[in-house]
FITI-58897 format. One record per residue (C-alpha): residue in one letter; x, y, z; residue number from 1. Coordinates in steps of 0.05 Angstrom, whole numbers, always signed. Example, Ala and Ser with C-alpha at 12.3 -4.5 7.8 and 13.67 -1.06 7.14 Angstrom:
 rest     c1     c2     c3  nr
    A   +246    -90   +156   1
    S   +273    -21   +143   2
END
This chain:
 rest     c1     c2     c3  nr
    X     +0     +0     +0   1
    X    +28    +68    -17   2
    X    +37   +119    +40   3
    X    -21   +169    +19   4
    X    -12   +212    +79   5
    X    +61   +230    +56   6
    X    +33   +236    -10   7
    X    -36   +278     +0   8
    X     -2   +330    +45   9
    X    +50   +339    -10  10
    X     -7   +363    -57  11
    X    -17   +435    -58  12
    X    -92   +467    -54  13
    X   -132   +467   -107  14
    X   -185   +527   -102  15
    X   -250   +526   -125  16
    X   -271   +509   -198  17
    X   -305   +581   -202  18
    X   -246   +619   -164  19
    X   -189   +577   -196  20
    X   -154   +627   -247  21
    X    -84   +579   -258  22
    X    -68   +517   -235  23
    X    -22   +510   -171  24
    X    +26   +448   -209  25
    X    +37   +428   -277  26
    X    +22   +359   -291  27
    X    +86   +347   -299  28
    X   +100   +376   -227  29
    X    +37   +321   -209  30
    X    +62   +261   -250  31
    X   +125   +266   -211  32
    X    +78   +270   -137  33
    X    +47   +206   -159  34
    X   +114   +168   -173  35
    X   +106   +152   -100  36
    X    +54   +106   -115  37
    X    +56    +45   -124  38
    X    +53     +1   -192  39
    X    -17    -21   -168  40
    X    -46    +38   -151  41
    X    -17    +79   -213  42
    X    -48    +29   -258  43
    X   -119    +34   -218  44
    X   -111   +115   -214  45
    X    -95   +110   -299  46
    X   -159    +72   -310  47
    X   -196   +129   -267  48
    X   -170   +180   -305  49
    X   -185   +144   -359  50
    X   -253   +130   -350  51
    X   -286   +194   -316  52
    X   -235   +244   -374  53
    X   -246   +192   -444  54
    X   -191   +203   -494  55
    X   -233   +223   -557  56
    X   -181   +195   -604  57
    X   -186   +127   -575  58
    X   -260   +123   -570  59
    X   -257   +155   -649  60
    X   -294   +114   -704  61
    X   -332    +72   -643  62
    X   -403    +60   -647  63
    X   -436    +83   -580  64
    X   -454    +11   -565  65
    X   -390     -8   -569  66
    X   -361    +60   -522  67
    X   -414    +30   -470  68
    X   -379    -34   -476  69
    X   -309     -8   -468  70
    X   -338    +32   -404  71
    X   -367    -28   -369  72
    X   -312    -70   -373  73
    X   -268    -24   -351  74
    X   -317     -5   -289  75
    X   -308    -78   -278  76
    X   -223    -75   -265  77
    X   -243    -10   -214  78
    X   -219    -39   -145  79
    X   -253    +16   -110  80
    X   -327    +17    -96  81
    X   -327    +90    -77  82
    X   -289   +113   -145  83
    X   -334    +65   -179  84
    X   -390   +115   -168  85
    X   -359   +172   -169  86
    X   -345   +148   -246  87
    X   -410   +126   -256  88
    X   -443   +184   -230  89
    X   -403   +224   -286  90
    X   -442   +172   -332  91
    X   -499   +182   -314  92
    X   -504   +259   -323  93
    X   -462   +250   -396  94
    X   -520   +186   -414  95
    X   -577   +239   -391  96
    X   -550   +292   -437  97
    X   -543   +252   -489  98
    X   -614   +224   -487  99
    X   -643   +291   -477 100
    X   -593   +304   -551 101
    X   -611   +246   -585 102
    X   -688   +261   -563 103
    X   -682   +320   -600 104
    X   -643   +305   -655 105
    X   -710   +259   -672 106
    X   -688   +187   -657 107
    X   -749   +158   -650 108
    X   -730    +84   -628 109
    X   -706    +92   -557 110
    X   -686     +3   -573 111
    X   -626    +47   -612 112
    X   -608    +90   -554 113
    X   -545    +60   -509 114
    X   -515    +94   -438 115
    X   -500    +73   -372 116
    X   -519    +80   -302 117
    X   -594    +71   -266 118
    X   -624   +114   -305 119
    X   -620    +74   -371 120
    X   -678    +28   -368 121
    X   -730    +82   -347 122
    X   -701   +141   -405 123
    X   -715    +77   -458 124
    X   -783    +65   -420 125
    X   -816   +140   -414 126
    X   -770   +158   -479 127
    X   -828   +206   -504 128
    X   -842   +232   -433 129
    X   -805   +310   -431 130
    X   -762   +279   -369 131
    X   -761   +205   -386 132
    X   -804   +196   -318 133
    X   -741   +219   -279 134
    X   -768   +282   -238 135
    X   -777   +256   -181 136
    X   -710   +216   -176 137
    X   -665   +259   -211 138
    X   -645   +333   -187 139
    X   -604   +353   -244 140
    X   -651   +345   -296 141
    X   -696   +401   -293 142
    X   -628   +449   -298 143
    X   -597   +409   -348 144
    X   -662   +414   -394 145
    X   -674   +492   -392 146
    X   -590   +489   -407 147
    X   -595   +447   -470 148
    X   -662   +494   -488 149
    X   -613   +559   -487 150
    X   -566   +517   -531 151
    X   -503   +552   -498 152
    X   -452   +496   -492 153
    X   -407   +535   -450 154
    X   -453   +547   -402 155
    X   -471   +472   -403 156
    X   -398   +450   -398 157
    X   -393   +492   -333 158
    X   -449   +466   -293 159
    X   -431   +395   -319 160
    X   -367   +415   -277 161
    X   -397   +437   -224 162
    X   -426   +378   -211 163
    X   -382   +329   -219 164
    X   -335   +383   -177 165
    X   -385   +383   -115 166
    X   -387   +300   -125 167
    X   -314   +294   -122 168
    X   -306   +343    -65 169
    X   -357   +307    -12 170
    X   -323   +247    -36 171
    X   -249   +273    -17 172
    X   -275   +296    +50 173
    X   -309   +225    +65 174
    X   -246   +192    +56 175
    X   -187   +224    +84 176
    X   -112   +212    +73 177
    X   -133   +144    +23 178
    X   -134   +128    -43 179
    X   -197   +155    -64 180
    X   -182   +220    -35 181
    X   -115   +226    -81 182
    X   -156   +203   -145 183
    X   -213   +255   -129 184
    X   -158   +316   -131 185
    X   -128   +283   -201 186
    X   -200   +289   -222 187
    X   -209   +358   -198 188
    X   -141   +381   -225 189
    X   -169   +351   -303 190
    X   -228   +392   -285 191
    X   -194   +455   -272 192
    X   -145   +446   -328 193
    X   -212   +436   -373 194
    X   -242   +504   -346 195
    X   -183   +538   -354 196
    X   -166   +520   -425 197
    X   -233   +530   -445 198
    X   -229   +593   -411 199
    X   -164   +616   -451 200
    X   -200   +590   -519 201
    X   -256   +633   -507 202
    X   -211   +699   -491 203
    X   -171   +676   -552 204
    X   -228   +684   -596 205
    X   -264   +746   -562 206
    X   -185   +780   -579 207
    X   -196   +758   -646 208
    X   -265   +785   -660 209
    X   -243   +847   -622 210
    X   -182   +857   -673 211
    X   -215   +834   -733 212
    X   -273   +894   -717 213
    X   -218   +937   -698 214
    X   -180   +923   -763 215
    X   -240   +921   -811 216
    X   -259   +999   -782 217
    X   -183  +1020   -788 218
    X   -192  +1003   -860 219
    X   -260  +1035   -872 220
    X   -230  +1103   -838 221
    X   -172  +1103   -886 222
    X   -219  +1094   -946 223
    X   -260  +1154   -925 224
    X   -192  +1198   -910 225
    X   -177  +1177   -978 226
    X   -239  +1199  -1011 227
END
């Protein structure tokens, strides 16, 4: 077993999503933390990663039946319970979103419709129902439907986070100085470096609307001087 007090308390703060303007390590600065792990426990705290931040290029020309496959098995090698959930809890909020897209998008054969978690077998039951009978069981949906309805996928990406933030939070606090607590901060820190690059790409393009408005009247003044 890997000393995860020595380990945790070596870990700088990580602020919260909303107040976290640059992250306190590199990842290169964390990779070399977590070479005090163990070979067991980096290859569990991989698959984590793995699983609750999906590398697009390797899921890439997958059907979605066959990215639910992948998943499960993979939930399967999790040796932590507690993780377990924490993953599938990310899941289940990415498999309700995805209904509520495919819903609208007009698949009409909810048979053709694949995700993961508890919620599955109702969403294909009440497919045509506006909250696919989940109202009463599931607190996020109301907010994540008038989201999708403003069609603002920034602000949906955010209070995705925020979620899965709060989740992995309550979870670190549960289980102090332990594994679970070390993979909930490497979940955070992907979280944070997810906001902020986001963040940057947004600024990036603001700048460049800004300069190409700027430039475009710069022009239009010189060819009334000219005039």
């Amino acid at each position: 077993m890997s000393d995860y007090y020595t380990l945790i308390t070596a870990l700088p703060w990580l602020p919260d999503l909303q107040q976290c303007k640059q992250l306190p390590l590199s990842r290169i600065a964390l990779d070399q933390r977590l070479t005090m792990l163990n070979e067991a426990d980096r290859k569990q705290l991989e698959l984590v990663e793995g699983l609750f931040h999906p590398n697009d290029r390797v899921l890439q020309g997958l059907t979605d039946k066959d990215v639910v496959s992948r998943w499960k098995a993979q939930l399967n090698d999790l040796l932590s319970d507690v993780l377990r959930e924490r993953i599938l809890f990310h899941m289940e909020l990415r498999t309700l979103l995805a209904a509520l897209r495919s819903r609208e998008a007009g698949m009409e054969n909810p048979a053709l419709f694949f995700g993961i978690g508890r919620w599955l077998p109702r969403i294909r039951k009440h497919w045509f129902e506006p909250g696919f009978g989940l109202d009463e069981v599931c607190p996020q949906l109301h907010q994540l439907q008038r989201i999708v309805a403003k069609n603002d996928p920034m602000l949906l990406e955010n209070k995705m986070n925020q979620w899965l933030w709060h989740d992995l939070v309550l979870c670190e606090r549960q289980n102090h100085f332990s594994f679970e607590a070390l993979a909930c901060f490497v979940l955070r820190w992907g979280i944070a470096e997810r906001h902020l690059q986001q963040n940057a790409n947004l600024a990036l393009e603001e700048f460049n609307r800004a300069s190409e408005l700027l430039l475009s009247s710069a022009g239009l003044e010189r060819q009334l001087e000219s005039n």
